[in-house]
Steps between C-alpha positions, in 0.01 A plus 500: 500500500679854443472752763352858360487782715197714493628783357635247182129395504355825515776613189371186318103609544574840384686350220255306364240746597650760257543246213110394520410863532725578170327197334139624538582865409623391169231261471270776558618767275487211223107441596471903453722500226240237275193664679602822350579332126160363537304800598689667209373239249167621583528791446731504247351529104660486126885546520486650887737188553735580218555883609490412849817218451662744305521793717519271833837401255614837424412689870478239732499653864240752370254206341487340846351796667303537204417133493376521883314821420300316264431264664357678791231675284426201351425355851334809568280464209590821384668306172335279271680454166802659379599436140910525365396821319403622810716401725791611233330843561450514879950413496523734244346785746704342813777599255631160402544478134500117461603340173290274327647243230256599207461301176292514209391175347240352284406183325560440134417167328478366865853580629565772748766760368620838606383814352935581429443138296190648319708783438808333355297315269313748364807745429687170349176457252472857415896546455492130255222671354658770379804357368 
């Protein structure tokens, strides 16, 4: 049998008291972190996703108070749907200028091309054309 002290028994108790304590905090901030995702998907319409992974990208400290923002009026019912346009907008005001990747596509004989392929094509008809 091994001899402890109290006080070594005490240390031990606090120990392990601190390492459960650090265990539930994180697995609590991961509940609130999914809660949060979810209540967004609610509320969220369109593209609201797309802008909002974009700028959470670009300004990330800032989209985490805006994310919790949001999420309180949605809670608050003050929030219902918010579309990309939007939400682009609403940023835009805060002063964040987030960058969206844009492209122009459409369907031709069932394949999906650029409108810069569209182009090319047409300028390498017109230019075969006129030799």
């Amino acid at each position: 049998m091994i001899d402890m002290s109290d006080s070594e028994l005490a240390a031990i108790r606090r120990s392990k008291l601190r390492e459960l304590k650090r265990r539930l905090s994180a697995k609590q901030r991961k509940t609130e972190e999914i809660d949060a995702d979810r209540i967004l998907n609610e509320i969220f319409k369109g593209r609201a996703w797309e802008v909002f992974n974009a700028a959470s990208y670009q300004f990330p400290n800032v989209m985490k108070e805006v994310k919790k923002a949001l999420v309180k009026l949605a809670l608050s019912g003050r929030l219902k749907a918010v579309t990309g346009e939007q939400l682009h907008l609403f940023l835009k005001t805060l002063g964040l200028r987030v960058r969206l990747d844009t492209r122009i596509s459409y369907v031709e004989h069932g394949k999906l091309k650029s409108l810069a392929d569209k182009m090319k094509e047409d300028l390498n008809k017109h230019n075969t054309r006129q030799q």
